[in-house]
C-alpha positions as CSV (number, residue, x, y, z in Angstrom):
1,X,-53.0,-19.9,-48.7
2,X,-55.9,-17.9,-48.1
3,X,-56.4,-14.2,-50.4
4,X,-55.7,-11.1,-49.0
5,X,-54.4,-12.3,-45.4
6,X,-50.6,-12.5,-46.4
7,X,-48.1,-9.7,-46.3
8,X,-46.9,-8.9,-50.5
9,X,-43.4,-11.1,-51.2
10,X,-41.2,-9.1,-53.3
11,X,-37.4,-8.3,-54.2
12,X,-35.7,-6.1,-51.7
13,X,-32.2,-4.8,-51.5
14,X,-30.2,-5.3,-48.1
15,X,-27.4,-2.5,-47.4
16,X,-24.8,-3.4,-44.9
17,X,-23.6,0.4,-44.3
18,X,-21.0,0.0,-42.0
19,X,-19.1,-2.5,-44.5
20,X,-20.6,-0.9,-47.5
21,X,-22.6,-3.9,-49.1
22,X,-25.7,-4.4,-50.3
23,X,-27.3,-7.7,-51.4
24,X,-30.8,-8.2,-53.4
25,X,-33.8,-10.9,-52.3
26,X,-37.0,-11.3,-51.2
27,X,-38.5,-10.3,-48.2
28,X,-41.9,-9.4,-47.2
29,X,-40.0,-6.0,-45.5
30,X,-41.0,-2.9,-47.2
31,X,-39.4,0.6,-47.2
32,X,-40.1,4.1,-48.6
33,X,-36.3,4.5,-49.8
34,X,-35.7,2.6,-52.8
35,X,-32.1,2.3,-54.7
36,X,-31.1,1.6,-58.5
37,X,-29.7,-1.7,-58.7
38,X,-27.0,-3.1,-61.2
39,X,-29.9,-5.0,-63.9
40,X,-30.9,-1.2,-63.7
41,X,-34.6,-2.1,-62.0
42,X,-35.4,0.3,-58.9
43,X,-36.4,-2.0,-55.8
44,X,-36.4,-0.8,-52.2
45,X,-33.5,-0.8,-49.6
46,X,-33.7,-1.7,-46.1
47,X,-30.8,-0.3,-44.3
48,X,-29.3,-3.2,-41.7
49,X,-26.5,-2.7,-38.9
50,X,-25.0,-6.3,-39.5
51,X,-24.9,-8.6,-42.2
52,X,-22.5,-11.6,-42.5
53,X,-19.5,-9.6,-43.9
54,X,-19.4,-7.3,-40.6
55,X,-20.6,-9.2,-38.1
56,X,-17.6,-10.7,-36.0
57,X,-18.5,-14.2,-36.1
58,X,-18.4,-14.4,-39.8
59,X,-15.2,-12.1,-40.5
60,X,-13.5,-14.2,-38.1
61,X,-12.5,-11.0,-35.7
62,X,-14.6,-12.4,-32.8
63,X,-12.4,-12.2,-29.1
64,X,-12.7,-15.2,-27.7
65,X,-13.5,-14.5,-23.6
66,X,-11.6,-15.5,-20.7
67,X,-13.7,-18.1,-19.4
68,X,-10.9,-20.1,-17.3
69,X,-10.3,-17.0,-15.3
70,X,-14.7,-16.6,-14.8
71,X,-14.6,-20.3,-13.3
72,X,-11.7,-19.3,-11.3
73,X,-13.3,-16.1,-9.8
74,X,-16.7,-18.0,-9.5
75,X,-15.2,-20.8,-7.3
76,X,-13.1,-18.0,-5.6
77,X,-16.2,-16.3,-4.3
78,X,-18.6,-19.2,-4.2
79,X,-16.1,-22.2,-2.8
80,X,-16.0,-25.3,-4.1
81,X,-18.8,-27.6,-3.9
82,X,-17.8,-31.5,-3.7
83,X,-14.1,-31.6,-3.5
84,X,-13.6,-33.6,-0.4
């Protein structure tokens, strides 16, 4: 890798605030807040809106859409094509 060109690689803390977690790694994001972690080292924390333990996908609370009754409405308004 070239010097100088690359952003710095470093541990950073995640916080999931909305399901109040928080997970450390590396990351090339930086941030002026910074949080004590449990080893008791200070690293900083990136605030995120959805990690895996809120976001519906993963905590298994997704709705699953109606999408018999969106065919049904489409051929409704559009006819359907190649049925004779």
């Amino acid at each position: 890798m070239k010097p100088g060109i690359h952003p710095a690689y470093g541990p950073v803390v995640f916080r999931d605030r909305a399901a109040n977690y928080a997970f450390l790694t590396r990351s090339t994001m930086t941030s002026d807040k910074t949080i004590e972690w449990e080893d008791g080292n200070t690293y900083p924390v990136v605030d995120v809106e959805v990690s895996h333990v809120s976001h519906p996908f993963y905590t298994g609370t997704a709705r699953v859409l109606d999408t018999a009754g969106q065919v049904e409405r489409f051929e409704r308004r559009y006819g359907r094509r190649g049925a004779n």
